[in-house]
C-alpha positions in Angstrom: 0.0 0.0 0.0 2.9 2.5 0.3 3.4 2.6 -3.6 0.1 3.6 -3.5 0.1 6.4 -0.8 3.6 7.8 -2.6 1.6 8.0 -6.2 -1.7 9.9 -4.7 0.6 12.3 -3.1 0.7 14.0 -6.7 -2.3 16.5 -6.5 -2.6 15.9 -10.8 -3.2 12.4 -10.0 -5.6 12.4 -8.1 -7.7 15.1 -10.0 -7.2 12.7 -13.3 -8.5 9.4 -11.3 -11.3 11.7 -9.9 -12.4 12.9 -13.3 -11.9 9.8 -14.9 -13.9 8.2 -12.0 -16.7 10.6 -12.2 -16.6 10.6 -16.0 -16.9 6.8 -16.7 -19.6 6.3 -14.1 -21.8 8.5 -15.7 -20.9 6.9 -19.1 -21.8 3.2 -17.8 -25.0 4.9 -16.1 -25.9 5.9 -19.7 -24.9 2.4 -21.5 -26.7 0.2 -19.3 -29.6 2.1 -19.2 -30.1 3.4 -23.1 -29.1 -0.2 -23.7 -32.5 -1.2 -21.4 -34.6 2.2 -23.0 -34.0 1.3 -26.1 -34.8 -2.2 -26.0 -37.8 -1.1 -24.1 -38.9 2.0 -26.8 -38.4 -0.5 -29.9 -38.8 -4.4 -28.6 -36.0 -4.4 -31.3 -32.7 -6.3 -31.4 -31.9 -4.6 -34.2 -32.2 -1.7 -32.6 -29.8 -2.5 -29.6 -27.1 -3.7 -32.0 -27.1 -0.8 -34.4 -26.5 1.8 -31.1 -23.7 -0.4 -30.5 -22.5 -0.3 -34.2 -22.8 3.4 -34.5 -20.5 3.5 -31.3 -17.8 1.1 -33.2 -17.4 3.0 -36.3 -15.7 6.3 -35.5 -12.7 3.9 -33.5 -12.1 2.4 -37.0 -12.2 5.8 -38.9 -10.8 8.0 -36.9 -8.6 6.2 -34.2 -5.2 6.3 -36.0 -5.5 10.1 -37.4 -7.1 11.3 -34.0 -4.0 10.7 -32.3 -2.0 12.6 -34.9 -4.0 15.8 -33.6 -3.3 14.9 -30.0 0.1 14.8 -30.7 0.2 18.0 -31.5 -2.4 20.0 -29.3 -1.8 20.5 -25.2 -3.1 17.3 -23.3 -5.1 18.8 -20.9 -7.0 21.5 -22.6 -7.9 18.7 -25.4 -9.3 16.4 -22.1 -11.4 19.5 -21.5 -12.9 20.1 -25.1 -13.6 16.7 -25.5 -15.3 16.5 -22.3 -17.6 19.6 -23.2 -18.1 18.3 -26.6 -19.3 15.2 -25.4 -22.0 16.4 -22.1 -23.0 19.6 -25.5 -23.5 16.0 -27.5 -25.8 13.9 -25.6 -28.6 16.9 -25.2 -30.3 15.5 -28.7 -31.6 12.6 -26.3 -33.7 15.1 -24.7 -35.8 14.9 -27.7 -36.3 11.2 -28.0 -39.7 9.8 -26.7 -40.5 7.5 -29.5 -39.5 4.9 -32.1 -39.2 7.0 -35.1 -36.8 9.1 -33.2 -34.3 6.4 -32.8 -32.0 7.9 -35.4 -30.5 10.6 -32.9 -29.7 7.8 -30.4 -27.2 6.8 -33.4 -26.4 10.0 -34.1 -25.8 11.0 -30.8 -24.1 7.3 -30.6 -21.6 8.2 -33.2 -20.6 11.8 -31.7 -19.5 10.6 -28.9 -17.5 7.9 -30.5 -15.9 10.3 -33.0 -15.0 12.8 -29.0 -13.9 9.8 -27.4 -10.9 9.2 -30.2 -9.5 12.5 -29.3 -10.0 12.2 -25.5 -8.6 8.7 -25.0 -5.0 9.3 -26.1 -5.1 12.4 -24.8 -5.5 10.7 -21.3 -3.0 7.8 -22.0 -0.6 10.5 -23.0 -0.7 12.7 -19.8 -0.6 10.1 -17.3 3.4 9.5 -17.9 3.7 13.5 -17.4 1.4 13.0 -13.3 3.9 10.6 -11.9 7.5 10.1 -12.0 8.1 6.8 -14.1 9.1 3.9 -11.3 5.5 5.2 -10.3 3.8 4.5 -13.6 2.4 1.0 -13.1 0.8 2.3 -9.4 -0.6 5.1 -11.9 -2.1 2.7 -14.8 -3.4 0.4 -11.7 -4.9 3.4 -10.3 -6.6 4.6 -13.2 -7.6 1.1 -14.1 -9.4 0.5 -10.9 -12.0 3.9 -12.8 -13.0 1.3 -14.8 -14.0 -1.2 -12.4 -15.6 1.2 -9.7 -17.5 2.9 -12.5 -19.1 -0.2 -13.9 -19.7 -1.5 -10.4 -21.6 1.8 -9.5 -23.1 3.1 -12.7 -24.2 -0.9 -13.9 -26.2 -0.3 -10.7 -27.2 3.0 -11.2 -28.4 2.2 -14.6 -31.4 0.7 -14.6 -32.8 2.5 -12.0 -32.0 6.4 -13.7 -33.6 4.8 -16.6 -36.7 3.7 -14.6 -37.3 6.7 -13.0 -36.5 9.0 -16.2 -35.6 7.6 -19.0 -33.5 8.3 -21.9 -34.1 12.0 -20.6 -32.6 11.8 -17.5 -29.9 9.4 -18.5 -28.4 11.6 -20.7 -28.5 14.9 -18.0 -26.8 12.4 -15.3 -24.3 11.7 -17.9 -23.7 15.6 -19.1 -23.2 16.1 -15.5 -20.3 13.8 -15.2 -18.6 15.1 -18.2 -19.0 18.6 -17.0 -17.3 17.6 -13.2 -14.4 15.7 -15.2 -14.2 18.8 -17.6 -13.7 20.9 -14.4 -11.3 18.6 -12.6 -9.1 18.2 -15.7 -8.9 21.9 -16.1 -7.7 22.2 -12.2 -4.5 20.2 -13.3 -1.2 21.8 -13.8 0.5 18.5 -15.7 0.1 18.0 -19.9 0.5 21.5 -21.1 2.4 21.8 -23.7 3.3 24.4 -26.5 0.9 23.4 -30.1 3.1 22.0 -32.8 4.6 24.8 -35.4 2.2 24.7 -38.4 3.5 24.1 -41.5 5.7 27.2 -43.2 3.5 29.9 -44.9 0.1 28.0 -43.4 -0.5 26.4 -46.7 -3.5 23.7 -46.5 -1.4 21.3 -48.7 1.4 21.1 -46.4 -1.0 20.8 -43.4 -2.3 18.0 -44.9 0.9 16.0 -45.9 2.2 16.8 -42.6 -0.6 15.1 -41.0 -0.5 12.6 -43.4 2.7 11.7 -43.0 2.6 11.9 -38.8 -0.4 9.5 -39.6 1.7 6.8 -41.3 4.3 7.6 -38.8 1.9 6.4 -36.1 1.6 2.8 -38.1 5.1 2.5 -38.9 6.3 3.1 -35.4 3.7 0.7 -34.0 4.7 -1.7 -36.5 8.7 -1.6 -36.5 9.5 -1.3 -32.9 9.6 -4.1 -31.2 7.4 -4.2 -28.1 5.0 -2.3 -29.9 5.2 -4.4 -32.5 3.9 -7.1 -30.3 1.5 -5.2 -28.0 -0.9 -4.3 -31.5 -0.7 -8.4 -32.1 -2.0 -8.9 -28.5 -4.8 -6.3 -29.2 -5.3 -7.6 -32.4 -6.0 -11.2 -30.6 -7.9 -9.8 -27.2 -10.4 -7.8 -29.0 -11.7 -10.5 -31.8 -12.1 -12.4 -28.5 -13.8 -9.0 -26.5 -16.1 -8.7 -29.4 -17.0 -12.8 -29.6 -18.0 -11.9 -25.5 -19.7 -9.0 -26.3 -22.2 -10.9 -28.8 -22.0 -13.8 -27.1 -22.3 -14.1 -23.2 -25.3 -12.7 -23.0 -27.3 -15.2 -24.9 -24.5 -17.7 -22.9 -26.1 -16.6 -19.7 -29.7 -16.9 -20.4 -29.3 -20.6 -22.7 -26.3 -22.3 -21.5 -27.2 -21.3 -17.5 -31.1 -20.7 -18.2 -30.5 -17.8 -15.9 -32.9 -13.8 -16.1 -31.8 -10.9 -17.1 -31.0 -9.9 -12.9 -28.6 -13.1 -13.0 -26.9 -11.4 -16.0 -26.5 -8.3 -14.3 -25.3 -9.6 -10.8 -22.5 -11.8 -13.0 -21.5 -9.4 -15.4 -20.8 -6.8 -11.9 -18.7 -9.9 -10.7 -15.9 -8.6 -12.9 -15.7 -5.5 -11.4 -15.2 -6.8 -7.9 -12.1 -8.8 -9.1 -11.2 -6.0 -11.2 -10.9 -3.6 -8.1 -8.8 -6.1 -5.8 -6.9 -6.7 -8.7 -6.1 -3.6 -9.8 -5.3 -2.6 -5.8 -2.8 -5.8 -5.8 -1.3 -4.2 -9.4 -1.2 -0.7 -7.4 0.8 -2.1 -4.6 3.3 -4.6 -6.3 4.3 -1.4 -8.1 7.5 -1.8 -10.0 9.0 -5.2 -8.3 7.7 -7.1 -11.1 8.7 -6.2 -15.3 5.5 -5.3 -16.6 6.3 -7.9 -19.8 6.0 -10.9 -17.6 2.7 -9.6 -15.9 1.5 -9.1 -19.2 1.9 -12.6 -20.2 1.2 -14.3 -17.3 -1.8 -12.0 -16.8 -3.4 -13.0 -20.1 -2.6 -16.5 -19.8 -4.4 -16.5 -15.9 -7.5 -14.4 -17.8 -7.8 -17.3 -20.5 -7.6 -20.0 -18.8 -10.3 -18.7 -16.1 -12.7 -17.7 -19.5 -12.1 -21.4 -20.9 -13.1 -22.8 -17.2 -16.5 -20.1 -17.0 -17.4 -21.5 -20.7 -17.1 -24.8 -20.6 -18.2 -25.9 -16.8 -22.3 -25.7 -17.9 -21.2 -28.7 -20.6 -21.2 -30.5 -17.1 -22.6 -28.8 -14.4 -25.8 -26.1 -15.5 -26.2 -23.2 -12.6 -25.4 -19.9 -12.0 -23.0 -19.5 -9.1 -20.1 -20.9 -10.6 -20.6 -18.2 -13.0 -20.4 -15.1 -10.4 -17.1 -16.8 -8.6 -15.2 -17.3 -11.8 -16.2 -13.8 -13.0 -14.8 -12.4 -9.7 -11.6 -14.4 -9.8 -10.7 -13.7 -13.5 -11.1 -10.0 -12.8 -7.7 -10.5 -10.7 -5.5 -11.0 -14.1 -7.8 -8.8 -16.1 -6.9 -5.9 -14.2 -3.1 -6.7 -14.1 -2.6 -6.9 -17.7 -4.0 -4.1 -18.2 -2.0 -2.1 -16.0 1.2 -3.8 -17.7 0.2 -3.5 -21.3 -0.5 0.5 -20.3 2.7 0.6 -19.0 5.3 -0.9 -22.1 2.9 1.1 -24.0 3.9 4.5 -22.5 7.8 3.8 -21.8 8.3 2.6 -24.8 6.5 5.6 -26.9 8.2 9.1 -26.6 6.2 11.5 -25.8 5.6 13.4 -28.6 4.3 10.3 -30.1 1.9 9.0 -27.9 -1.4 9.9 -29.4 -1.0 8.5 -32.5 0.5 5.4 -31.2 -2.3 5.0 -29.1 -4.7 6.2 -31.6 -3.4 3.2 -34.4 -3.9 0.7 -31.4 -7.3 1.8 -31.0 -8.1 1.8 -34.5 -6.9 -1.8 -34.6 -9.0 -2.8 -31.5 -11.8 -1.2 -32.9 -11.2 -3.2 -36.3 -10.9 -6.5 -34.3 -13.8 -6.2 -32.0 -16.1 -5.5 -35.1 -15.0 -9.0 -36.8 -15.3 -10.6 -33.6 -18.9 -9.5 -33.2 -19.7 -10.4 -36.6 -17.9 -13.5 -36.4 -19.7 -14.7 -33.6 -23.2 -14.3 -34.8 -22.4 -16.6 -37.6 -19.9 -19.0 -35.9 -22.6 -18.8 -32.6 -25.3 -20.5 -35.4 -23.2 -22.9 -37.2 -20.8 -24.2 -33.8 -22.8 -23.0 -31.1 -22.2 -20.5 -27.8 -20.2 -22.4 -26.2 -17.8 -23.3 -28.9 -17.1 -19.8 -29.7 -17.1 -18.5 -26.8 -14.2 -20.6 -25.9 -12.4 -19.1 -28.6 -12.0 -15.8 -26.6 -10.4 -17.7 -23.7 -8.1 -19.3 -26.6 -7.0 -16.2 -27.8 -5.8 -14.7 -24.4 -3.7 -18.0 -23.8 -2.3 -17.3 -27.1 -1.7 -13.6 -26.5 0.0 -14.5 -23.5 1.7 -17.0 -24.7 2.8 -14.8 -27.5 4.1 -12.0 -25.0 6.2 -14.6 -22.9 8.2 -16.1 -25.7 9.1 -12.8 -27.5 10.9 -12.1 -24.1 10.0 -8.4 -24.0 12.3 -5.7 -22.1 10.8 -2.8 -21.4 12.9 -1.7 -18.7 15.6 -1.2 -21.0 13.7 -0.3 -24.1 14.4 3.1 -25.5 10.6 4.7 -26.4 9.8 4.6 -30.6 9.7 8.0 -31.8 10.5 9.0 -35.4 14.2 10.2 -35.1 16.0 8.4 -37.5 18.8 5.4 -35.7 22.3 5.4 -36.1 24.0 5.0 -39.5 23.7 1.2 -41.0 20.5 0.9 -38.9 17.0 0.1 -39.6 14.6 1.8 -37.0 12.8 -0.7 -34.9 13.6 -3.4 -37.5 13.4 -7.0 -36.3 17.3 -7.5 -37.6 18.5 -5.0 -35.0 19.3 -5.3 -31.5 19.1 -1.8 -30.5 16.2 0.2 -29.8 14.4 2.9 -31.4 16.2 5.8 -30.4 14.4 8.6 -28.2 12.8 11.8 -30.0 
C-alpha cells in the first residue's frame, strides 16, 4: 500500500482518477440504461445492435489520425474540449420519446464515439507527465481500478436512472459527469504543452501531408519497434475475443445457465469486484515485477479462467459458478491491463503518444467488429459455447505470445520518429538496438 500512498501524493493524479472516475460512471450509467430504454422503446434487437454499431465505427475511422491531432495539441485542454463536446453531444436525447426518433440515439451514438478518439489518447498520453516513471504501473493500476468502480456503481445505477426517467434523465446524469471531469481536468497543472509549429506559410497542402505523413508515422512506429510491434498483435487477438464476449455471453447466460436478465446483471458486476482487488494488488506490487511478464502471465491466468466459465455448464448447469469465476478472473484482467499500459507509455516518446495510441485503438476497434460479426455466424453454425471458448483461446495465445518474445521494457528506448544510427534500420526485427528517443 505505500506505492500507492507515494503515487496519490501528486495532486494531478488524483484530480485525473477523480475525473476519470466521475466521467466513466456517468458513461456506464448511460450504456446500461439506453441499452434497457431502447430495448424497451423498440422491442428491437436490431435496434440495440445498431446503437452499439454506430459506437464502433468512429474507433475504426478515426482512431489512428485522431491521435496525430493529440500529438500536437496541449493534453489537458484537449481532455477538456472533448469533455464539453461530449455532455453539448448527448442533449439530442432530450428529444427522444419515440420509435421514429431512434436515429439521434445513433447520431448521438456516433458523436460521442468520434470525441472519445480524441480524449482517450489524450489521457493515455498525460498520465506519464502526473507521476514520475518507477511510479507508472501504481498510476495505470490506479486509473484502471476507474473502470471497475465505475461499472460497479453506474451498472447499478443504470437501470434504475432509466426507470425513473428515461433516456431524458440518463443523458442529464451523464452531461453532468462530463461537466465535473471537464472541471477537474482543467484544475491540473501537468500535460501542457506548447501546439506544434504549423506548416511554413500555413499552406493547406502542407497541413495535410504533414498530418498525413505523422499519420503513417503512427503505423510504422507501431509496426517496427519491437514491443510495440507485439503489444498491436495482443490487441489484435484480445479484442476479436472481446467482441466474440460482447455478442455472445449474454445469450451464454440466459441458454447455456437458463438464468434472467438480474442473474446477467449480478454476473457481469462480478468482474468489477475482481477488477478492483486486482487492480489494488497491481497498485501495490508497483515496480517489483517487469510489466512484460505480468503481461503474459496475466493474459494467460485471464484465459484459462474464461475457458473454465465457458465450458463448466457442458457439465454442471447453474449460475453461481458463473459469479465466482467472474470475480476471480477480474484478478488478471486488471493486471494486464496495467502492464500493457505501461510498455505502452515507456516505450512511446512522448511526442508520439497519441497517434501510437490512436493506431492501437483503431486496430481494437477493427478486431472487435470482426469478432462480433464473427460470432453471430460461428454462434449459429458451432454453437455458444464453442465460440465462446475461442475468446479464452486467444488470451492463452496472446500470453503465450508475450512470454516467448521475451519483452524488455525496462531497457527499451521509447519509438519516436528520429531516424537510428548509420547502418541501422529503426525498430527493425534485424536490430538489437532500440528505437532511439525523439
Amino acid at each position: 500500500m505505500r506505492a500507492i500512498a507515494l503515487a496519490l501524493r501528486h495532486r494531478d493524479l488524483r484530480l485525473l482518477l477523480a475525473s476519470g472516475l466521475v466521467s466513466l460512471t456517468g458513461d456506464w450509467i448511460l450504456r446500461i440504461g439506453l441499452a434497457y430504454s431502447v430495448y424497451e422503446l423498440t422491442g428491437s434487437t436490431l435496434a440495440s445492435a445498431l446503437t452499439l454499431l454506430t459506437s464502433f465505427v468512429p474507433q475504426i475511422a478515426l482512431g489512428s489520425l485522431a491521435g496525430v491531432f493529440v500529438d500536437r495539441w496541449d493534453l489537458r485542454r484537449t481532455m477538456v474540449v472533448a469533455d464539453l463536446l461530449l455532455a453539448a453531444g448527448l442533449l439530442p436525447l432530450l428529444a427522444v420519446h419515440r420509435p421514429g426518433q431512434m436515429w439521434i440515439v445513433y447520431l448521438v451514438s456516433a458523436w460521442q464515439g468520434c470525441v472519445q478518439q480524441f480524449f482517450n489518447p489524450a489521457q493515455q498520453s498525460l498520465l506519464p507527465h502526473v507521476v514520475e516513471d518507477g511510479q507508472l504501473v501504481t498510476a495505470n493500476a490506479l486509473n484502471g481500478q476507474n473502470g471497475d468502480v465505475s461499472r460497479l456503481v453506474g451498472s447499478a445505477l443504470g437501470g434504475a436512472v432509466a426507470a425513473a426517467g428515461g433516456i431524458t434523465l440518463l443523458a442529464l446524469v451523464d452531461v453532468a459527469s462530463f461537466l465535473i471531469s471537464a472541471g477537474l481536468i482543467a484544475l491540473m497543472h501537468s500535460g501542457r504543452r506548447e501546439a506544434r509549429a504549423r506548416a511554413a506559410g500555413g499552406e493547406l497542402r502542407a497541413r495535410v501531408s504533414g498530418i498525413r505523413a505523422e499519420w503513417a508515422e503512427g503505423i510504422r512506429l507501431s509496426a517496427r519497434h519491437r514491443v510495440l510491434r507485439v503489444m498491436a498483435v495482443f490487441v489484435l487477438i484480445t479484442s476479436v475475443g472481446e467482441g466474440v464476449m460482447g455478442t455472445l455471453f449474454a445469450p451464454f447466460v440466459r441458454t447455456s445457465l437458463h438464468a434472467g436478465a438480474g442473474m446477467y446483471g449480478v454476473i457481469g458486476a462480478a468482474q468489477a469486484v475482481g477488477g478492483i482487488c486486482g487492480g489494488l494488488l497491481a497498485a501495490s506490487l508497483g515496480e517489483r515485477l517487469p510489466a512484460a511478464r505480468v503481461l503474459g502471465l496475466g493474459a494467460l491466468a485471464f484465459g484459462a479462467i474464461d475457458l473454465a466459465l465457458f465450458l463448466y455448464p457442458l457439465a454442471y448447469v447453474a449460475a453461481w459458478p458463473a459469479i465466482v469465476l467472474m470475480i476471480v478472473v477480474g484478478f488478471p484482467g486488471a493486471l494486464l491491463l496495467a502492464a500493457m499500459m505501461t510498455l505502452l507509455q515507456r516505450n512511446t516518446a512522448d511526442g508520439h503518444r497519441g497517434r501510437v495510441f490512436g493506431a492501437l485503438g483503431a486496430i481494437e476497434g477493427v478486431a472487435a467488429v470482426v469478432g462480433a460479426v464473427g460470432a453471430g455466424v460461428l454462434g449459429t453454425a458451432l454453437g455458444i459455447i464453442p465460440t465462446l471458448a475461442a475468446q479464452g483461446g486467444g488470451y492463452v495465445v496472446a500470453g503465450v505470445l508475450v512470454l516467448l518474445t521475451s519483452v524488455q521494457e525496462e531497457r527499451s528506448e521509447p519509438a519516436s520518429a528520429e531516424p537510428a544510427r548509420k547502418g541501422e534500420s529503426p525498430g527493425s526485427p534485424e536490430s538489437t538496438e532500440p528505437v532511439s528517443a525523439a
